[in-house]
MDTraj code that builds the backbone (N, CA, C; nanometers):
import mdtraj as md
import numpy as np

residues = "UNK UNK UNK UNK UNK UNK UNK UNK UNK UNK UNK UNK UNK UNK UNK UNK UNK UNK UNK UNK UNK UNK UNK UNK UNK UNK UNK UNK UNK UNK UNK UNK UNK UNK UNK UNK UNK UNK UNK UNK UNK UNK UNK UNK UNK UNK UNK UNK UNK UNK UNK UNK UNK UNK UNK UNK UNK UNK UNK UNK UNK UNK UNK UNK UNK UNK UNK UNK UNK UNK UNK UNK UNK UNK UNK UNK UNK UNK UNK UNK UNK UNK UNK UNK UNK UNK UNK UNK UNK UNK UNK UNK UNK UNK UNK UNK UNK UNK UNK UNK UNK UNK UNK UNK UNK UNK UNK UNK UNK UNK UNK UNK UNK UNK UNK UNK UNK UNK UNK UNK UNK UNK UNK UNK UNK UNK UNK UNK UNK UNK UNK UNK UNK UNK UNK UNK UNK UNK UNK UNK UNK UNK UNK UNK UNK UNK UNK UNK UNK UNK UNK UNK UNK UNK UNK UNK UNK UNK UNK UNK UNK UNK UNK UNK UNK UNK UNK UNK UNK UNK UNK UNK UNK UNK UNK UNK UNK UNK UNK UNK UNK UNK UNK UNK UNK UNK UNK UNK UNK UNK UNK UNK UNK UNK UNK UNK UNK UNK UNK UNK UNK UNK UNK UNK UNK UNK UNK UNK UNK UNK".split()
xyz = np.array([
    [-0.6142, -0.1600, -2.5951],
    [-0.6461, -0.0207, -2.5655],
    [-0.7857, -0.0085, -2.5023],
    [-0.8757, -0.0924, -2.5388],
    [-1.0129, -0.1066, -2.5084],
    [-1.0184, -0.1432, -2.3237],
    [-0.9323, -0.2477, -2.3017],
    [-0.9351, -0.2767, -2.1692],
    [-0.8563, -0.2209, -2.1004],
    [-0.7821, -0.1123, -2.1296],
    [-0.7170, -0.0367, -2.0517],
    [-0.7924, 0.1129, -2.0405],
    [-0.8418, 0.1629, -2.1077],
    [-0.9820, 0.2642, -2.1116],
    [-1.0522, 0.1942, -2.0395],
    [-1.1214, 0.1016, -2.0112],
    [-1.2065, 0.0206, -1.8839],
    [-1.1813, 0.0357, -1.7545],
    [-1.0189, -0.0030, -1.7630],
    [-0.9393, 0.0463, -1.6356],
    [-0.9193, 0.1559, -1.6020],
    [-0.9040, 0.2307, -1.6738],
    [-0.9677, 0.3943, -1.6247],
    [-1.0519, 0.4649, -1.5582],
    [-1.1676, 0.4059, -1.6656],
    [-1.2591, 0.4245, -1.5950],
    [-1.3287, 0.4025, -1.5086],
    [-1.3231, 0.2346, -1.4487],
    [-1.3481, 0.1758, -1.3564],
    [-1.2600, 0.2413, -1.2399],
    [-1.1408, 0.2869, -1.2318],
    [-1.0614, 0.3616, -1.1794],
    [-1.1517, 0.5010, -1.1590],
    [-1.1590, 0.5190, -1.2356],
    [-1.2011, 0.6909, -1.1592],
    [-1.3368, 0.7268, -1.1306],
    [-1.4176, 0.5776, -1.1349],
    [-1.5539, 0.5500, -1.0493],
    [-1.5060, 0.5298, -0.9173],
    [-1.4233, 0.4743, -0.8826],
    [-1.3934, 0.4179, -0.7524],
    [-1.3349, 0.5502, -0.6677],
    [-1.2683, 0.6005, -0.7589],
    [-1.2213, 0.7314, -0.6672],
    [-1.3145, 0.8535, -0.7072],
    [-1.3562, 0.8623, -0.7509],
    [-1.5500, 0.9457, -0.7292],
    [-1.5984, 0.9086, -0.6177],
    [-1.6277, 0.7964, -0.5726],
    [-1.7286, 0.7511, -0.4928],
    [-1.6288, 0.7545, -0.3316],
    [-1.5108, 0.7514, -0.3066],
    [-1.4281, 0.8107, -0.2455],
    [-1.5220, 0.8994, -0.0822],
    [-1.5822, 0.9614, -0.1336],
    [-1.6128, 1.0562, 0.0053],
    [-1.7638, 1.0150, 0.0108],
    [-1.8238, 0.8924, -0.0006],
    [-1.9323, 0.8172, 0.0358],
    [-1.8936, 0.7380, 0.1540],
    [-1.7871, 0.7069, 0.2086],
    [-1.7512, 0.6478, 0.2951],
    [-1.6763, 0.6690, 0.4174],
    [-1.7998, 0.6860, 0.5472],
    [-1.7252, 0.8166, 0.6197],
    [-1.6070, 0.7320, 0.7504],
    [-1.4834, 0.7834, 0.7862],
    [-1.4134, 0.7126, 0.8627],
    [-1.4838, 0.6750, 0.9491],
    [-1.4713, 0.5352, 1.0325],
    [-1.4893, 0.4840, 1.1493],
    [-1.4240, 0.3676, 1.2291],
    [-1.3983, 0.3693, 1.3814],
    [-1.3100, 0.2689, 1.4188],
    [-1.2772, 0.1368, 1.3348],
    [-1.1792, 0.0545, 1.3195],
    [-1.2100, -0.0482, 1.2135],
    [-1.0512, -0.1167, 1.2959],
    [-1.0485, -0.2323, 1.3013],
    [-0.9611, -0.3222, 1.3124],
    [-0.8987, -0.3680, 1.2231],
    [-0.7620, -0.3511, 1.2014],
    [-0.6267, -0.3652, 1.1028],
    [-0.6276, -0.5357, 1.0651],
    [-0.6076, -0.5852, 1.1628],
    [-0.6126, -0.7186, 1.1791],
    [-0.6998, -0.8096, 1.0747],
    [-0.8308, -0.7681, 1.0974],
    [-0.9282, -0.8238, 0.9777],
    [-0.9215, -0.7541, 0.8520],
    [-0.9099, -0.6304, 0.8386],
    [-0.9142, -0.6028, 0.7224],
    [-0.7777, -0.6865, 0.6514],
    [-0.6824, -0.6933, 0.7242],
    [-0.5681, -0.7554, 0.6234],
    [-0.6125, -0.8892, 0.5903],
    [-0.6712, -0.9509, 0.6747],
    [-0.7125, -1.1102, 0.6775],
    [-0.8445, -1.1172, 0.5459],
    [-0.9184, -1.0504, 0.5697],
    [-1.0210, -1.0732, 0.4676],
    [-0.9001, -0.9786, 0.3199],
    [-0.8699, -0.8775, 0.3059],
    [-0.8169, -0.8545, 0.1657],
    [-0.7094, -0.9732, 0.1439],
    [-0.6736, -1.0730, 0.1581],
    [-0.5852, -1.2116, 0.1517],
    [-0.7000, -1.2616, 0.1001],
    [-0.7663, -1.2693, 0.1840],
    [-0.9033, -1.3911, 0.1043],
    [-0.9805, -1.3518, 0.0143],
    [-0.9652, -1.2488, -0.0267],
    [-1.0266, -1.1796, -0.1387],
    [-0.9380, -1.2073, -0.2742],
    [-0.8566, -1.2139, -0.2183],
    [-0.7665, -1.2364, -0.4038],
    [-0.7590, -1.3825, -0.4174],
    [-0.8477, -1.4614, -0.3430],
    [-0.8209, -1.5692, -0.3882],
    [-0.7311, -1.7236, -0.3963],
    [-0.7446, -1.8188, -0.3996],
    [-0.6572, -1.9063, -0.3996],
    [-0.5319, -1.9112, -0.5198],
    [-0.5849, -1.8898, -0.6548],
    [-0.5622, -1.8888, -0.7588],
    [-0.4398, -1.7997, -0.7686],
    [-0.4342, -1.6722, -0.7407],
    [-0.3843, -1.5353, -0.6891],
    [-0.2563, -1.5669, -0.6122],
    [-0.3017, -1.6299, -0.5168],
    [-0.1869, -1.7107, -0.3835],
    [-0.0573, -1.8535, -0.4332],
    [-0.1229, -1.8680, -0.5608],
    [-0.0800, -2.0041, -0.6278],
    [0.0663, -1.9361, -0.6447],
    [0.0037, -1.8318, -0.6973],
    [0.1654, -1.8114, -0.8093],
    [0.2105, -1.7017, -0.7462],
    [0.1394, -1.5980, -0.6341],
    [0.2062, -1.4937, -0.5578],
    [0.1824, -1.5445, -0.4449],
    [0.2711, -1.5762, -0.3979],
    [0.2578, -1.6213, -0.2014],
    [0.2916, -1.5035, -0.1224],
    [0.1665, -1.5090, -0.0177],
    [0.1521, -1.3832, 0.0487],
    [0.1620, -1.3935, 0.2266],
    [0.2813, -1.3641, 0.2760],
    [0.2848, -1.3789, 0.4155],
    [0.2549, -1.2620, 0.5162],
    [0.1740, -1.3038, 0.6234],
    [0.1446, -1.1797, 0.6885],
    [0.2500, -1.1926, 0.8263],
    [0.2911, -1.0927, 0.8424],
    [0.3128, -1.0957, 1.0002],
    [0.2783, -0.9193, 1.0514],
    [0.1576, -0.9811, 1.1640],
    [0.0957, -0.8923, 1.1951],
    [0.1067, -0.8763, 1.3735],
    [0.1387, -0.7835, 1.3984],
    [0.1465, -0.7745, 1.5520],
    [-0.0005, -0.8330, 1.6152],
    [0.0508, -0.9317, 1.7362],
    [-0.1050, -0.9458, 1.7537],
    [-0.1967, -0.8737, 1.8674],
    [-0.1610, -0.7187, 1.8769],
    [-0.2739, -0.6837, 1.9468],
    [-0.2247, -0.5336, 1.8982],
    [-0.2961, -0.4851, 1.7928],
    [-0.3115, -0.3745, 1.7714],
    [-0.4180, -0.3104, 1.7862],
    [-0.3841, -0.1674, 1.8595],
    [-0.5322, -0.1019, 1.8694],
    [-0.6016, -0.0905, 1.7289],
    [-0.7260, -0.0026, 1.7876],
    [-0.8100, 0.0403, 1.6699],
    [-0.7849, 0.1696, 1.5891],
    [-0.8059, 0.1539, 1.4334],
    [-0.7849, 0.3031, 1.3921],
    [-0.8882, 0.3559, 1.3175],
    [-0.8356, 0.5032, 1.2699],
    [-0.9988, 0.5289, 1.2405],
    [-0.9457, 0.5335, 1.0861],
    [-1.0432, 0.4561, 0.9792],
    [-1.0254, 0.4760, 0.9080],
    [-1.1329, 0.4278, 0.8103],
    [-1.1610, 0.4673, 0.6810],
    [-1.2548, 0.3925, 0.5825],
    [-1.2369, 0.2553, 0.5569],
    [-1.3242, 0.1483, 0.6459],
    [-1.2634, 0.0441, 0.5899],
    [-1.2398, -0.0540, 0.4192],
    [-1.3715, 0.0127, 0.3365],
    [-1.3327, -0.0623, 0.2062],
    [-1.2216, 0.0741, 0.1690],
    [-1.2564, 0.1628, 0.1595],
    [-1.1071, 0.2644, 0.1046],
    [-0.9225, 0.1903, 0.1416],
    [-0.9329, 0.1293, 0.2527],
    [-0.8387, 0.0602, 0.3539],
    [-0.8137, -0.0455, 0.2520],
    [-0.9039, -0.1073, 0.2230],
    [-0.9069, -0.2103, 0.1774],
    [-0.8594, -0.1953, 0.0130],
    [-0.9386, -0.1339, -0.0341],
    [-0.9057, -0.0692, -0.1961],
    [-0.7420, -0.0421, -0.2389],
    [-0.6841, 0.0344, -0.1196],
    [-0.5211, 0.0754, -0.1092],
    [-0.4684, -0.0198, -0.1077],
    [-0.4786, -0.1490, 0.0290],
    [-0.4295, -0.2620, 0.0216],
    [-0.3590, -0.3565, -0.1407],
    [-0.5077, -0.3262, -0.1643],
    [-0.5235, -0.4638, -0.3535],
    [-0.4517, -0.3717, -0.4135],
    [-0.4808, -0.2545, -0.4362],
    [-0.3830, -0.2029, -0.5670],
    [-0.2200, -0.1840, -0.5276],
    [-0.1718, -0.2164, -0.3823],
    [-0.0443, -0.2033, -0.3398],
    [0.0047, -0.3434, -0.3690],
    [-0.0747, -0.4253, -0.3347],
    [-0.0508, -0.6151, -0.3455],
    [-0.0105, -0.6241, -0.4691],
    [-0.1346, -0.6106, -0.5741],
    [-0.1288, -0.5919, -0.7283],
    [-0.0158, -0.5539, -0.7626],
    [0.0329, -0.4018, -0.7663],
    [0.1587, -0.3741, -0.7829],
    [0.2616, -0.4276, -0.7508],
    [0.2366, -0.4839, -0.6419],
    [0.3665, -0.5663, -0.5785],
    [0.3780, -0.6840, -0.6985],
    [0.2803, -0.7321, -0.7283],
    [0.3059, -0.8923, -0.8022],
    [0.3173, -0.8361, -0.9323],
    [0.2893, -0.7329, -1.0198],
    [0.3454, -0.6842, -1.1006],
    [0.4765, -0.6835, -1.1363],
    [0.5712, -0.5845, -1.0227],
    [0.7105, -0.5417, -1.0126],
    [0.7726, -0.6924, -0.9853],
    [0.6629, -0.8061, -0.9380],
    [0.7537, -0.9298, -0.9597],
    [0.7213, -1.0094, -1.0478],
    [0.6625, -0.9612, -1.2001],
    [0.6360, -1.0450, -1.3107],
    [0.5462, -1.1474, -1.3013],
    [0.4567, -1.1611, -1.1615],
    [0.3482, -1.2021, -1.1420],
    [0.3879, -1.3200, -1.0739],
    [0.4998, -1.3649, -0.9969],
    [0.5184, -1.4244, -0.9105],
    [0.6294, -1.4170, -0.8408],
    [0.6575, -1.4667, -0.6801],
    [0.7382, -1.4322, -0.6042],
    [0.6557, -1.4248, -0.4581],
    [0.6823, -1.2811, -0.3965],
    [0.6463, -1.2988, -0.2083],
    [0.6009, -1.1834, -0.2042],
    [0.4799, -1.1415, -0.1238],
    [0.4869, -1.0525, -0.0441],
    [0.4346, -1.0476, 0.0899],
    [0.5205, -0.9822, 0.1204],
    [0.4984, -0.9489, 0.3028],
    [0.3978, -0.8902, 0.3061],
    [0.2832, -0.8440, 0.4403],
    [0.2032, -0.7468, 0.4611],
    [0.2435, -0.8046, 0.6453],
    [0.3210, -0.6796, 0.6477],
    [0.3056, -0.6493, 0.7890],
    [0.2308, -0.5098, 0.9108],
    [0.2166, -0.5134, 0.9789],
    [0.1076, -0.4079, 1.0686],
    [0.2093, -0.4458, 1.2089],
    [0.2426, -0.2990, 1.2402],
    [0.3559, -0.3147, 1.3722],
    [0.2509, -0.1395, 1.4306],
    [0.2614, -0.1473, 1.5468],
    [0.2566, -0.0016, 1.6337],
    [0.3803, 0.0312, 1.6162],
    [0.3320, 0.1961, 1.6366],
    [0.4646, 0.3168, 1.6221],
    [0.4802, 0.4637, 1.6863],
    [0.5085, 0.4874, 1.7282],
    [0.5578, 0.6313, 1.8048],
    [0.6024, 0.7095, 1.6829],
    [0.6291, 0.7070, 1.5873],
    [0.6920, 0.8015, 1.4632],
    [0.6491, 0.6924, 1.3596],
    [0.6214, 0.8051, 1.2016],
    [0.6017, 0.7157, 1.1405],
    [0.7698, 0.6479, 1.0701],
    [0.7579, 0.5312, 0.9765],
    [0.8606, 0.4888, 0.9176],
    [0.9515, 0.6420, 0.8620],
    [1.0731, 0.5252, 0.7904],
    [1.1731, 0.6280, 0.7113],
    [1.0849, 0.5847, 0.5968],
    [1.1446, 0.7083, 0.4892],
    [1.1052, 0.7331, 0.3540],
    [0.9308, 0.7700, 0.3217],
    [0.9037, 0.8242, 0.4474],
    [0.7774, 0.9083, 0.4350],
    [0.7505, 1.0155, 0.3350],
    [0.6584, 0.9859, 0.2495],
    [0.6380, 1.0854, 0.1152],
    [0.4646, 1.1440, 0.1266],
    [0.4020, 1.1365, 0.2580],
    [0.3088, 1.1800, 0.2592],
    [0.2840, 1.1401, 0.4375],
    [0.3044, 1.2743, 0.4981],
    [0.2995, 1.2388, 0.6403],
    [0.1339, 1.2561, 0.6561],
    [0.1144, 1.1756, 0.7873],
    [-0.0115, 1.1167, 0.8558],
    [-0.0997, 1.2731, 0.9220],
    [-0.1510, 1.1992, 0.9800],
    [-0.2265, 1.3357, 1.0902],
    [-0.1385, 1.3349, 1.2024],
    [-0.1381, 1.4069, 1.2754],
    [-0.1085, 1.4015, 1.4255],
    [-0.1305, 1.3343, 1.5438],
    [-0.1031, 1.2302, 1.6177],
    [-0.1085, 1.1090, 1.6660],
    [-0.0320, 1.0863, 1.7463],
    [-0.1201, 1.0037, 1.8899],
    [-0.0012, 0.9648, 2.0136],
    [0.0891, 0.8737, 1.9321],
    [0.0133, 0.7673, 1.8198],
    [0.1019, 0.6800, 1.8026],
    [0.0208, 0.6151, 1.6403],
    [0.1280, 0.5484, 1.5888],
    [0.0568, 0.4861, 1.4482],
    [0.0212, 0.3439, 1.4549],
    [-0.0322, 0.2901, 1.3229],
    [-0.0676, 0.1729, 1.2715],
    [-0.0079, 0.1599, 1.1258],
    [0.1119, 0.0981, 1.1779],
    [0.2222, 0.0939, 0.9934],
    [0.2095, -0.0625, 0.8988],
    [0.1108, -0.0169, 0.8266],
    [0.0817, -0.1524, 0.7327],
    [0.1704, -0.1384, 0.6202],
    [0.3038, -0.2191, 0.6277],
    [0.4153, -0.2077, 0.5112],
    [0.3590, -0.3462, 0.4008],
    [0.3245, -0.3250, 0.2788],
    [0.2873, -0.3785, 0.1641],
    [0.4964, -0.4203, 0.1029],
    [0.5222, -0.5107, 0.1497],
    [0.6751, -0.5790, 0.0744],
    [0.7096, -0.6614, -0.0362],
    [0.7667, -0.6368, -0.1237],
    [0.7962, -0.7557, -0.2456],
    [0.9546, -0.7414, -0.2693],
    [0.9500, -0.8528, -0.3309],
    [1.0987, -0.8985, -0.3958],
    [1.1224, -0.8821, -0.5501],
    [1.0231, -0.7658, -0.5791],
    [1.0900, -0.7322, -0.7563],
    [1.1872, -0.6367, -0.7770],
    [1.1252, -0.5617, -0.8738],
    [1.2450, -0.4662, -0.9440],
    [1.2720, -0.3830, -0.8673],
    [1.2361, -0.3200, -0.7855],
    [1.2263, -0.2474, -0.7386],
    [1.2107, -0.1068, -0.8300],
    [1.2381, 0.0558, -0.7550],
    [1.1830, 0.1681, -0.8499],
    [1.3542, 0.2514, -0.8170],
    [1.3437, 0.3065, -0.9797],
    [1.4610, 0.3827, -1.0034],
    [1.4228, 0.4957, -0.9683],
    [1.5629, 0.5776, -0.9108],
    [1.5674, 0.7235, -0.8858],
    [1.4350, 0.8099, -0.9387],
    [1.4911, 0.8300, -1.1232],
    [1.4207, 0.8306, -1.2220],
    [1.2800, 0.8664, -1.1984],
    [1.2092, 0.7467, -1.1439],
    [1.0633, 0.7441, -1.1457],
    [0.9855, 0.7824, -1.0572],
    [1.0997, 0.7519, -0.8771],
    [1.0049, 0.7674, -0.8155],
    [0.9650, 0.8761, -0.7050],
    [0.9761, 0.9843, -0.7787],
    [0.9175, 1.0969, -0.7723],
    [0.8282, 1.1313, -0.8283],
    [0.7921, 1.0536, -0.9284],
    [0.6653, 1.0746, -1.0163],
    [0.5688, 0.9421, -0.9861],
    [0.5834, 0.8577, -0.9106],
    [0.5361, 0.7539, -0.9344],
    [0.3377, 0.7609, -0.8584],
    [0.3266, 0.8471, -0.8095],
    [0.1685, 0.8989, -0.7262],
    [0.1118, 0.9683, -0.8553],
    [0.2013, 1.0053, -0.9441],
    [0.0942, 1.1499, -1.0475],
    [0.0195, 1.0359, -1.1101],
    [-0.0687, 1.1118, -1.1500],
    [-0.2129, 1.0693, -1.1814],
    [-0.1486, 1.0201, -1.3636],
    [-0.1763, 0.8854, -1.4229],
    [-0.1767, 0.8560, -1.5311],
    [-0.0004, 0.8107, -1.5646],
    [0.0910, 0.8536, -1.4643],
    [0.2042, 0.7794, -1.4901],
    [0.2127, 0.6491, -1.4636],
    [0.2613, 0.5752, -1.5724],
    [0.2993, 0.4380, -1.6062],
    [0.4594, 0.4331, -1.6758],
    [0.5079, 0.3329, -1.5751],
    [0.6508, 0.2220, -1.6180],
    [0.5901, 0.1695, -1.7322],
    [0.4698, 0.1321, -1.7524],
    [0.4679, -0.0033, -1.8090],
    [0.3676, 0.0340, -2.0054],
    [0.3994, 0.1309, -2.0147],
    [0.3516, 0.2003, -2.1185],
    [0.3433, 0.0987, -2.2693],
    [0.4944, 0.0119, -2.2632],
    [0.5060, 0.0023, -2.3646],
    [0.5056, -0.1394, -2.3415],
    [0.4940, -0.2053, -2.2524],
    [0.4684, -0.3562, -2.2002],
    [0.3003, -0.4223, -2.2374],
    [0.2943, -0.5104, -2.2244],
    [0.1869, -0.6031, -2.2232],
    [0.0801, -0.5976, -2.1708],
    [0.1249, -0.5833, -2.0486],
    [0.0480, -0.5368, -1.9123],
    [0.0438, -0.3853, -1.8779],
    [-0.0178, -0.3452, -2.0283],
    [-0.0519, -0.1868, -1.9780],
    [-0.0918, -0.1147, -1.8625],
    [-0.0425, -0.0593, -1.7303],
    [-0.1173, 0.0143, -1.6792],
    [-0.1778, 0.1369, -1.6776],
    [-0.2836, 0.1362, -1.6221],
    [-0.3663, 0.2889, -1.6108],
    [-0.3179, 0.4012, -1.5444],
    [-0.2353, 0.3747, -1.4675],
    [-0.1440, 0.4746, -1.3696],
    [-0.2036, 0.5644, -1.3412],
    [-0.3324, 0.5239, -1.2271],
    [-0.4054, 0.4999, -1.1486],
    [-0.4064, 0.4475, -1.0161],
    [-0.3467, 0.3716, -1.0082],
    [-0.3544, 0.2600, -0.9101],
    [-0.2844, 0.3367, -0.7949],
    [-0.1610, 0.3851, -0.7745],
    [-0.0542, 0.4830, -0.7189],
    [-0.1396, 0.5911, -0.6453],
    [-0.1623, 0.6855, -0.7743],
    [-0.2608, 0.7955, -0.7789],
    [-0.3228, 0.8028, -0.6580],
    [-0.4661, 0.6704, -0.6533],
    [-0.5831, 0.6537, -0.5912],
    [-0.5405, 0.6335, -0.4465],
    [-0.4255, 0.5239, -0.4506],
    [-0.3151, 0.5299, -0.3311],
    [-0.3853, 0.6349, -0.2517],
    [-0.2563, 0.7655, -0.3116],
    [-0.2194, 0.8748, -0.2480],
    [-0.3081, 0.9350, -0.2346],
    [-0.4239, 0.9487, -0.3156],
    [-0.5148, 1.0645, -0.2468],
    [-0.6417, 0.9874, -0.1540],
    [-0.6488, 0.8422, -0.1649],
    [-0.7681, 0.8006, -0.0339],
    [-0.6705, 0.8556, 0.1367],
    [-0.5713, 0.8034, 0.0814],
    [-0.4505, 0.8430, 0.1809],
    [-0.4896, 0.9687, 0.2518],
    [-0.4674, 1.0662, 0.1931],
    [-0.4523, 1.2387, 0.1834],
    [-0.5736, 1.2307, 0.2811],
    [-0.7165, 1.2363, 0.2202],
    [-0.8441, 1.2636, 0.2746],
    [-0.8689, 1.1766, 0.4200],
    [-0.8494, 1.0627, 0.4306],
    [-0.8129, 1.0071, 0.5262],
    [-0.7691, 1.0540, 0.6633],
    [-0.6503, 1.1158, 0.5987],
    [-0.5482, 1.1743, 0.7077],
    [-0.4391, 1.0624, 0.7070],
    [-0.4039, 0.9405, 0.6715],
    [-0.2870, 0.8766, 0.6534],
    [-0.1665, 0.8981, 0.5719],
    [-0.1010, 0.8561, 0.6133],
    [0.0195, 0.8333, 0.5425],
    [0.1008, 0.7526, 0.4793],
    [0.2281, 0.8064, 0.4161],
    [0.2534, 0.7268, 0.3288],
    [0.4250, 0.6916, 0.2848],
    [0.4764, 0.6106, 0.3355],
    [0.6444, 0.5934, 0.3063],
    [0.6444, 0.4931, 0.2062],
    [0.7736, 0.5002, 0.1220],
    [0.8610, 0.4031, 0.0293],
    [0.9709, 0.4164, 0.0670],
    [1.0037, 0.2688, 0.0893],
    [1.1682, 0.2442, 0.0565],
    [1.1827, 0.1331, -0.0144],
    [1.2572, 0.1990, -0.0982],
    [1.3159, 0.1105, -0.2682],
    [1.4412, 0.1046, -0.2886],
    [1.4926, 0.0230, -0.3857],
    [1.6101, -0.0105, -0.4595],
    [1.6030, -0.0254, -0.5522],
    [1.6389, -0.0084, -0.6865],
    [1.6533, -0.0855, -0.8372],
    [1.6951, -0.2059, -0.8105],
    [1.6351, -0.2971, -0.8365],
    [1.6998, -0.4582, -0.8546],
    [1.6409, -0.5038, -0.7369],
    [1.6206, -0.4103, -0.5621],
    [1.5716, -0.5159, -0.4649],
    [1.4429, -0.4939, -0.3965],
    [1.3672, -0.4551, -0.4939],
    [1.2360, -0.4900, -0.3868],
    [1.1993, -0.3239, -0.3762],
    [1.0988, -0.2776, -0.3252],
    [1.0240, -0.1887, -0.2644],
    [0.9447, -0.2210, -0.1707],
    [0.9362, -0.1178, -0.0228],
    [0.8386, -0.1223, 0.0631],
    [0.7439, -0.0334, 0.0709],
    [0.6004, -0.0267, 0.0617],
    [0.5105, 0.0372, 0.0249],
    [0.4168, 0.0234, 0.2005],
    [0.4744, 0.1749, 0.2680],
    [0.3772, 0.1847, 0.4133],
    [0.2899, 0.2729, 0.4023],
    [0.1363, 0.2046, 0.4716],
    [0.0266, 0.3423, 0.4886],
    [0.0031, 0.3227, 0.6718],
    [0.0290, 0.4388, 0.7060],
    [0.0424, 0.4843, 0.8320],
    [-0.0956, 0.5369, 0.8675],
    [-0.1165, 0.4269, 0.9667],
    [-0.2663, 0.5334, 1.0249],
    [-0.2554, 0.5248, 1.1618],
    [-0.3136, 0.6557, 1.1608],
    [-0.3465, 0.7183, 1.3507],
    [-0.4361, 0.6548, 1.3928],
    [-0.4006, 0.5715, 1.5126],
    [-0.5158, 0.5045, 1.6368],
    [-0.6409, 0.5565, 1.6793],
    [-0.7160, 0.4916, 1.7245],
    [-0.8359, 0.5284, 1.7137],
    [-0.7748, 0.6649, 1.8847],
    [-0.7157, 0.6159, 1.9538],
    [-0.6897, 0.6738, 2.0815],
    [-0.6118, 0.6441, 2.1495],
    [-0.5535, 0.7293, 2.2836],
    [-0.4372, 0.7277, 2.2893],
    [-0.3828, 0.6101, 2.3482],
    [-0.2535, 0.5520, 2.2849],
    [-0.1905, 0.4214, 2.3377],
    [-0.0633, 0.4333, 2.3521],
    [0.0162, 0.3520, 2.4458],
    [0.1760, 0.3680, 2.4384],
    [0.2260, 0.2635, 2.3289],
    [0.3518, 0.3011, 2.1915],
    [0.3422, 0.2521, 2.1094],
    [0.5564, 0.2329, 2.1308],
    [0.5972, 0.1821, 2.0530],
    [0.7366, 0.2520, 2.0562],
    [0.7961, 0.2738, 1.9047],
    [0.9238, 0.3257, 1.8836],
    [0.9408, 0.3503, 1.7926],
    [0.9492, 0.2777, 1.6359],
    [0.9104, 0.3060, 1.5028],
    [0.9653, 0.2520, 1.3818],
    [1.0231, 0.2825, 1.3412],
    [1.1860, 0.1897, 1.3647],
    [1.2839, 0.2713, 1.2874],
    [1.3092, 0.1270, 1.1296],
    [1.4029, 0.1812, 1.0219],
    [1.4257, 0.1077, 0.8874],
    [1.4213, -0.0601, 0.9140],
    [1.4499, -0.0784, 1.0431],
    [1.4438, -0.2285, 1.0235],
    [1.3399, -0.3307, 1.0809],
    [1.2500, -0.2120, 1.1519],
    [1.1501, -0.2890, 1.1756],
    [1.0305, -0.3081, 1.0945],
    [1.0635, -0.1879, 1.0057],
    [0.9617, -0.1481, 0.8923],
    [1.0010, -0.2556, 0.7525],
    [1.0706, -0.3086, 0.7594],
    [1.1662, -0.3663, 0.6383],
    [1.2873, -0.3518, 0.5783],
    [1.3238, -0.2622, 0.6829],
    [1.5071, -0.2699, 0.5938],
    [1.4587, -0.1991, 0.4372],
    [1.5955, -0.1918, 0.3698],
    [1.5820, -0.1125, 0.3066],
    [1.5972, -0.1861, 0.1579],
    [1.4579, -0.1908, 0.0978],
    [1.4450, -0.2528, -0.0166],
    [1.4182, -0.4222, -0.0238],
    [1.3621, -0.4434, 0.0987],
    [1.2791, -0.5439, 0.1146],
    [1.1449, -0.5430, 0.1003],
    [1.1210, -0.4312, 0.0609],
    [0.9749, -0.3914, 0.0603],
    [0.8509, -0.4311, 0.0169],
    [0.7835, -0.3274, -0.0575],
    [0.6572, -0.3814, -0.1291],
    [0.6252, -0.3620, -0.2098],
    [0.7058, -0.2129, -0.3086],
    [0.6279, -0.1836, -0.4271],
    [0.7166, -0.1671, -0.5068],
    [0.6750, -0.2033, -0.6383],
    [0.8146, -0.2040, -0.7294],
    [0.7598, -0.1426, -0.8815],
    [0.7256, -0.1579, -0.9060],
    [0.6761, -0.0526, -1.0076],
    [0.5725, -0.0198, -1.0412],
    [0.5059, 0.1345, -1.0701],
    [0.3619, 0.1544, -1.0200],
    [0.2914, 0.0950, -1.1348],
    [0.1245, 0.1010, -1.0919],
    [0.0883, 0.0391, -1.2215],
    [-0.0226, 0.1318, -1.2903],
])
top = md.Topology()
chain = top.add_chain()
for i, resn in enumerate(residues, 1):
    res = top.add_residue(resn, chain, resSeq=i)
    for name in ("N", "CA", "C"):
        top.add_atom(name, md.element.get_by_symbol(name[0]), res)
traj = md.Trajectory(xyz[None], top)
């Protein structure tokens, strides 16, 4: 109980400090490359993490540690919903529309930057995931691995202020895909994201919040 009150609170320092960090151009590309090298070898042992990243994406505007912050707690979750080992994807494609299963649309934009966070766990039931962004909901209440149900939360609202966005597509039993959609720094010709370029459906990334 002690280290999950920690996680709280360490949680709701991080999203306090939230509007200290003002958007600016930032390249997709590195930020995904350095949050990989940030979790470590150890991390990678037992969750293997593949990127496939388009290789010439424009620039977008966005907070880059906030960018970064969304990333880990989407990864995290991901290796959660897979019992702490298994795959995840992190892919970054251009887009003319954002993905299917958008639950928090973007700003207004010639075109996007769709970073889909993918895993191979439980994926999320009907049930939950409509609730799965509120602030303090947890799957995992009565498990081991208490979460703060937080992590989701902080998601959705760096998201919000931002101006990005935000799709899931899930299954019970196959996986969740967890996309944050951001608007280009300026205008580019992009083409469309439709379900299978984004991941098909329940190949995703997020599987149960934490």
């Amino acid at each position: 109980m002690v280290d999950q009150a920690s996680g709280v609170v360490k949680a709701l320092l991080g999203f306090g400090r939230a509007s200290d960090h003002a958007p600016a151009e930032c390249d997709v590309r590195e930020v995904l490359a350095e949050t990989v090298k940030l979790l470590g070898d150890r991390f990678q042992r037992e969750v293997r993490i593949k990127l496939e990243v388009s290789p010439a994406l424009p620039l977008v505007r966005t907070a880059r540690d906030r960018l970064q912050q969304m990333l880990l707690n989407l990864i995290l979750n991901a290796a959660d919903a897979m019992g702490g080992s298994g795959l995840v994807t992190l892919r970054a494609e251009l887009a003319t529309v954002p993905p299917a299963g958008t639950v928090l649309p973007p700003a207004p934009s010639a075109a996007y930057v769709a970073i889909a966070v993918a895993d191979t766990g439980c994926g999320i039931s009907q049930e939950h995931l409509a609730r799965i962004f509120e602030p303090f909901f947890t799957t995992k209440a009565m498990s081991s691995r208490r979460g703060t149900g937080l992590g989701l939360y902080m998601v959705y609202e760096f998201a919000r202020e931002l101006g990005h966005g935000i799709a899931v597509e899930t299954a019970a039993g196959q996986g969740s895909t967890f996309s944050l959609i951001l608007p280009v720094a300026a205008d580019v010709e992009a083409r469309p994201l439709g379900p299978a370029s984004a991941g098909g459906n329940g190949s995703g990334s997020r599987g149960v919040p934490r």
